[in-house]
N, C-alpha and C positions, 0 to 999 in steps of 0.2 A: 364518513371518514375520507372515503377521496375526494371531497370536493376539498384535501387540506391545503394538497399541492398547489391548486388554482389560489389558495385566500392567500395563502404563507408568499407565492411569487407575486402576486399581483400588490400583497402589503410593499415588498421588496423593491420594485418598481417602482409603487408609488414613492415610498421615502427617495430612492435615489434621484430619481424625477425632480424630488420641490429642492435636491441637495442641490440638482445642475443647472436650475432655476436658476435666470437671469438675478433673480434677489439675494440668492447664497453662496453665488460664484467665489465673492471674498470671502464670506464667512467660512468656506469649507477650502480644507484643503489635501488636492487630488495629486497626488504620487500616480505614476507608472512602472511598471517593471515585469516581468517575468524570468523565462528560462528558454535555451534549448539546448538539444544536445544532438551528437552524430554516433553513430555507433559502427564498426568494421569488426567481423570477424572470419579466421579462415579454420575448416577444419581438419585435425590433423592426421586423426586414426579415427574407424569406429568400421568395423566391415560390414554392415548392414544401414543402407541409409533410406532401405523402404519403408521401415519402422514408425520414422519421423515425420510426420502429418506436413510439415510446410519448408522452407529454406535450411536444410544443415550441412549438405555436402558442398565440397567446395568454397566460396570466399563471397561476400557480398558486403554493404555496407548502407544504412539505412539511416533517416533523421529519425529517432525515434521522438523525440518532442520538440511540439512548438509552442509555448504556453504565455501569451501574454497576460497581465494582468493591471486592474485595476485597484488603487489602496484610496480609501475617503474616509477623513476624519471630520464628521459635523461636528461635533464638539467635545468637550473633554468625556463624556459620559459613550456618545452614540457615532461609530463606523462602520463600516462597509468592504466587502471584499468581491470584485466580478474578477474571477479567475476561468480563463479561457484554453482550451485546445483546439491547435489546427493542427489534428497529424494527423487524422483520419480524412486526407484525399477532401471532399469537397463539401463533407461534413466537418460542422464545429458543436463544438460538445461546452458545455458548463462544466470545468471539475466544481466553482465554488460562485456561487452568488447568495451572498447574506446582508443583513446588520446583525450588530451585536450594540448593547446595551447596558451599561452597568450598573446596575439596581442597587450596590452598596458597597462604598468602600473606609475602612479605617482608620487610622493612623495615619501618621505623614506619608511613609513608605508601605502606604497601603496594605498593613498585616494580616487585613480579609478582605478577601473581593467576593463578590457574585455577580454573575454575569450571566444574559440571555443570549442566545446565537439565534436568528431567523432564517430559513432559507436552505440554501445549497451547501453545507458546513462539509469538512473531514469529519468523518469520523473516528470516535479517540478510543480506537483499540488497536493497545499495544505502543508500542516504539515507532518501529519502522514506517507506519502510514503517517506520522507527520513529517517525514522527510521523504516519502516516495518519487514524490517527483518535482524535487528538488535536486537541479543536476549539477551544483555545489557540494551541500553536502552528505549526500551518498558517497561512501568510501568505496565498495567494489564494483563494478562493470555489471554484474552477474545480482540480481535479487536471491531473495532468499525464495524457494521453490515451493512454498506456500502461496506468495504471492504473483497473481498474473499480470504481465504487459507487456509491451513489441516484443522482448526479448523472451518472454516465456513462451509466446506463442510460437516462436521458430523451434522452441524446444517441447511441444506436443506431442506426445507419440501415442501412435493408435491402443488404443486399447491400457495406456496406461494410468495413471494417480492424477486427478485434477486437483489446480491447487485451490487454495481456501478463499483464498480473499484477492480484489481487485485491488489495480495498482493506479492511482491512488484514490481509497475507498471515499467516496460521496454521496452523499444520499441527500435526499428533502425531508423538514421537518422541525422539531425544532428542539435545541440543549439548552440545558440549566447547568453552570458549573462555576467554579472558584476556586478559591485556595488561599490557607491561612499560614504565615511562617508560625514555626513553634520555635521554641527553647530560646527568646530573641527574635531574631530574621538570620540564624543558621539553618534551620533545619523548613523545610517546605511541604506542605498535605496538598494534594491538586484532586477535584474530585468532579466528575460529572457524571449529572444522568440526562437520557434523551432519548425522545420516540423519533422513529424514521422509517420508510415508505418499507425498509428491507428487502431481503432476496425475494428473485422470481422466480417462474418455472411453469411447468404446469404437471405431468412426474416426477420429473426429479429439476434438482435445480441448476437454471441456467446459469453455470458457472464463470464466463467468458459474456462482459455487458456491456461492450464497448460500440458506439457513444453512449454516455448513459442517458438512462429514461428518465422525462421530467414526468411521466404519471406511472399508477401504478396497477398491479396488474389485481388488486384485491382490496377491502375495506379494513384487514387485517393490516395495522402499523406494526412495528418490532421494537422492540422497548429494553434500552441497553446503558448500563454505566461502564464508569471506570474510579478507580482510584489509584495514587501515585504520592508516594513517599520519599523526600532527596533528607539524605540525610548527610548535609554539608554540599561541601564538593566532591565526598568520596565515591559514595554508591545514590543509586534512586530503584526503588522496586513498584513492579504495579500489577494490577489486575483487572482481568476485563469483562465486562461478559454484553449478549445480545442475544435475545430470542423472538421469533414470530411465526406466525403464518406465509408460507410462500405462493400457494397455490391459489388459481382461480375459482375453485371453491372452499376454500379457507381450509383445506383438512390436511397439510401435509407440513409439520411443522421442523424446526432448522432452531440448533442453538448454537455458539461458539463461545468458547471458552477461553481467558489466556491468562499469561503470564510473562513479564519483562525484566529483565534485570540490567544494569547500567554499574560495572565498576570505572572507576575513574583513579588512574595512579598517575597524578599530573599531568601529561598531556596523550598517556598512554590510554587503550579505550576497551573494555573486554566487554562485548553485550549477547544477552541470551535472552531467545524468546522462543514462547511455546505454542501453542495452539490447538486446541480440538474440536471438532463440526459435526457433532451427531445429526443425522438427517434421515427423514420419513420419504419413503417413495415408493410409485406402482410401477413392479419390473413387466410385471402383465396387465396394460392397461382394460385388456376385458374382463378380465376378474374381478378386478379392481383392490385387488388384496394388498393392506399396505407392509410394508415390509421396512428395514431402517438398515443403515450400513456410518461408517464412520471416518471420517477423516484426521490425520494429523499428521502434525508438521513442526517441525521446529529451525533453529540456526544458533549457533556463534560465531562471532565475528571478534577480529582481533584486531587491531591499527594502533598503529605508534612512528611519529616524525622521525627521520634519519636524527636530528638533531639530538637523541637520548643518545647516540653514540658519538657525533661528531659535534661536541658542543659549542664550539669555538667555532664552527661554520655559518657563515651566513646563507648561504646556499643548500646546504642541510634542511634550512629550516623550511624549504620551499617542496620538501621530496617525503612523501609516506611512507610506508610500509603496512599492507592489508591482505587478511587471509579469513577466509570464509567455510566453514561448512555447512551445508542444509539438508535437510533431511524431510521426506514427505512418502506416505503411502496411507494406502484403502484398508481397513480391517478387513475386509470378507471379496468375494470372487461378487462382483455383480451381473458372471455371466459372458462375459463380454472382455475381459482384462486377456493383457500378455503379459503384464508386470503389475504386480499390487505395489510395490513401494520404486524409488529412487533417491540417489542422494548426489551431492555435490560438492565437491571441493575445490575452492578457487585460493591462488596467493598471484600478488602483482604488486606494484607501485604505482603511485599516483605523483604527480609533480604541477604545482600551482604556483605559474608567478605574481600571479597579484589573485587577491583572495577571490574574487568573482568568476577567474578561469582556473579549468582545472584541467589537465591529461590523464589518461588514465589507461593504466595497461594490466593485460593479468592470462594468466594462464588456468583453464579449466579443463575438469575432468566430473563428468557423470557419470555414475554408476549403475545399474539398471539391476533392478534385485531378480528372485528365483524368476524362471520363463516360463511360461504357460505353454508348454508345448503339443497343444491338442494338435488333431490331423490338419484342421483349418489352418492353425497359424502356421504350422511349418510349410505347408502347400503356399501362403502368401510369402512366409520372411526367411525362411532355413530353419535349419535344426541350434543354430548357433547367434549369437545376438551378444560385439561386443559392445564392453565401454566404450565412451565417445570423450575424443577431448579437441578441444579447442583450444586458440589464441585469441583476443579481445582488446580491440582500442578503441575510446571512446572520449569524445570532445564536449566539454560540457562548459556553456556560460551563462552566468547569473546577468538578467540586464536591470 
């Protein structure tokens, strides 16, 4: 099984290879485009800023991506996505290098599809990981606290709740999926399954995988769907799940479970998502005793254009309004915690003058649950450990 990574890229290569071929030059055709974004933040109260593992006191302001990318259509059936990072200093990372393939389609407006993904794909759990790092459209500054990247990392705190999933999650391997309208071409089914290299570790799992790995670190794949329901333009509901082996001797196993919800009241936007990460791990690795502890997470987010209230404005129609909560903790002490849970509350405006740029501004506040006040951590942080909040601007363009 890991020699899958080696056939799946090298297939990948080769197709793009005979696509760039002097013979298919016209045949295909190759778009460019990516993103990036800036991020500043200052902050504003919080009286304990030994807590925080990297950048919180005071003000600084970082690229957090650079992501160019490549789009290739061989033909109406078979294309291609090389989707690149350079934020990581003088590593470059793959978030996406695939083909995709489409094995069947229906009716005129294609009322069934199925399709094969090869490669370096997103993976489709949940909402939020297809738009993660997309710095269009993300409506708040601030992730939801499940998910890790630049921004989550500045907000690690010793000893607290890691979150669930990478931002934005990629894996090798390879998906089957589709989607059939029902009731006419109102209502939409979208469904995929797909094996992928999954989490690593070797006790517990390495949460934090940035750049990511193009091999893996076990023979053990993880084996995950999704399904998703839009029912019109009003709502879409979905479900996800993934499980595998993480470890390098195959015995320490990891599931994740979710759930998504999408209301839609015309251009108004209420979304909810959930998440759970039951996990096998050695707290004592000379024992070898396996033990399991749990994670979970969830958010809603709120956004709605000035334009519901100023309707006669043209200028309205260029301004948001976006408010966030997220919520993340550990079920059980592993020993080692100051804080089992934390949560976050974010509200700002966004303002886009032409749809590819966007501003973005917002004020936060995290919360930090019950303290763990052994002798250890007060002799490190104090007896006392407030909230933290921040201010946040961040520059984001589609290219």
């Amino acid at each position: 099984m890991k020699s899958m990574n080696t056939i799946l890229l090298l297939l990948c290569a080769a197709v793009l290879s005979i696509v760039l071929g002097n013979s298919m030059v016209e045949a295909a055709d190759v778009a460019l485009g990516g993103g990036m974004d800036v991020n500043y933040y200052a902050s504003l109260s919080g009286n304990n800023f030994k807590i925080w593992k990297n950048r919180i006191h005071g003000s600084d302001y970082n690229t957090q991506h650079i992501h160019p990318k490549i789009m290739i259509e061989i033909s109406d059936k078979l294309s291609g996505e090389i989707y690149t990072c350079l934020s990581h200093g003088p590593l470059i990372s793959l978030i996406t290098s695939y083909i995709d393939y489409e094995l069947y389609s229906s009716g005129d407006f294609g009322t069934t599809n199925f399709n094969v993904k090869l490669g370096r794909f997103d993976v489709p759990f949940g909402y939020f990981n297809s738009v993660a790092i997309n710095t269009v459209d993300q409506k708040s500054v601030s992730r939801p606290l499940m998910w890790v990247d630049h921004e989550q990392e500045d907000m690690e705190l010793y000893g607290g709740p890691r979150p669930i999933f990478m931002s934005a999650w990629s894996d090798i391997g390879a998906q089957f999926y589709g989607n059939k309208w029902v009731r006419g071409e109102n209502d939409q089914l979208w469904f995929g399954l797909y094996i992928i290299n999954g989490m690593s570790g070797s006790s517990d799992i390495r949460w934090l995988s940035v750049p990511r790995p193009i091999s893996d670190n076990n023979g053990n794949k993880s084996i995950g769907s999704r399904v998703a329901y839009s029912f019109g333009d009003l709502f879409t509901a979905g479900a996800s799940y993934v499980s595998g082996k993480y470890d390098d001797e195959e015995k320490l196993n990891y599931a994740m479970y979710g759930g998504d919800f999408h209301l839609a009241l015309g251009k108004t936007n209420l979304r909810f998502e959930y998440a759970t990460n039951p996990v096998d791990w050695i707290k004592d690795t000379s024992s070898g005793k396996i033990e399991d502890y749990t994670k979970t997470g969830w958010y809603v987010q709120y956004d709605a254009p000035f334009e519901q209230v100023f309707k006669n404005s043209d200028l309205a129609k260029k301004f948001e309004f976006v408010t966030m909560f997220s919520y993340l903790e550990h079920d059980q002490d592993k020993g080692n915690h100051t804080f089992l849970d934390m949560s976050r509350f974010t509200i700002g405006i966004n303002y886009s003058p032409v749809p590819s740029l966007k501003f973005r501004s917002e004020y936060q506040l995290t919360m930090l649950g019950d303290y763990n006040d052994t002798p250890s951590n007060v002799s490190k942080y104090g007896k006392e450990i407030d909230n933290l909040s921040r201010f946040q601007m961040n520059v984001g363009l589609a290219f």
